[in-house]
C-alpha positions in Angstrom: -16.9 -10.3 18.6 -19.4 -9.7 16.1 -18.7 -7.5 12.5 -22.0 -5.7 11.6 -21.5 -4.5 7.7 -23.6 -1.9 7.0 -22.6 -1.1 3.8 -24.5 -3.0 1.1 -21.4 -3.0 -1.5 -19.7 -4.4 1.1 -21.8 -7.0 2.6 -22.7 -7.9 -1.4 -18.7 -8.3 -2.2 -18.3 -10.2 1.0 -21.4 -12.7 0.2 -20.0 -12.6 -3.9 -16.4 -13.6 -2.1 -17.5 -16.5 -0.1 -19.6 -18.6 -2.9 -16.6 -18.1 -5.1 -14.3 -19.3 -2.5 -17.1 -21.7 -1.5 -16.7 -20.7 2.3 -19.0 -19.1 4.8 -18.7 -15.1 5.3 -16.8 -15.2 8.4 -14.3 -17.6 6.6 -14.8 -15.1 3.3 -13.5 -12.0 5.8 -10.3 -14.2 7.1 -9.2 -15.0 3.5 -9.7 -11.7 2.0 -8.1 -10.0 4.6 -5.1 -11.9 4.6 -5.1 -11.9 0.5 -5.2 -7.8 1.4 -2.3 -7.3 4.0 0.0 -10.0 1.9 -0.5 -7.5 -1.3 0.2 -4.8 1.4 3.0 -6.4 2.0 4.5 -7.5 -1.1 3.8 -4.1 -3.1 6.9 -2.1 -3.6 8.2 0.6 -1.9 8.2 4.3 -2.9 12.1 3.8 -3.4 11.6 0.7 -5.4 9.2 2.4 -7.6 11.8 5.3 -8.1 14.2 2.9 -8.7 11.9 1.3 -11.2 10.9 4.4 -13.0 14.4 5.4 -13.8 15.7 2.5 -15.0 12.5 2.3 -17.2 12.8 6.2 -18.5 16.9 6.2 -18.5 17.0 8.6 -15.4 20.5 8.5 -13.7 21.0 10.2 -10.7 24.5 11.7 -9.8 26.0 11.2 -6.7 25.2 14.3 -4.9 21.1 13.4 -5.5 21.7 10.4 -3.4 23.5 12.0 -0.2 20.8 13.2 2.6 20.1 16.8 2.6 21.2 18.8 5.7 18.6 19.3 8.6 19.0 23.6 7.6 17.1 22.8 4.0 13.9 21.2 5.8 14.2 23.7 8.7 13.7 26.2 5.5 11.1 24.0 4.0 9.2 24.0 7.4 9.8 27.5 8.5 11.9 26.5 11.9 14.3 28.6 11.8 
């Protein structure tokens, strides 16, 4: 299957890539793609970063904050009522 980049940055970031990496540009694709779904991947989740930021600024959260809210409240938020 063939990739046409169109896009100059692009194809300039792709060519910069692969002499750094000292590969060809189809190689240079692979690599940086994987590099790209692995930091996808790894990067935390919105609950971590809640998590993160709490502990950070001191935030507690009581009990009640962590227990689901009943269907009724988003049927309000969404207008199906």
């Amino acid at each position: 299957m063939t990739l046409n980049v169109s896009n100059s940055e692009a194809d300039a970031l792709t060519r910069r890539f692969a002499r750094i990496a000292g590969v060809g540009i189809t190689d240079a694709i692979v690599i940086a793609m994987k590099e790209a779904i692995a930091r996808r991947r790894e990067a935390e989740t919105a609950q971590e970063t809640a998590t993160r930021l709490r502990k950070k600024y001191g935030v507690t959260l009581p009990p009640a904050a962590r227990r689901p809210l009943p269907r009724e409240a988003f049927d309000e938020i969404w207008g199906d009522r």
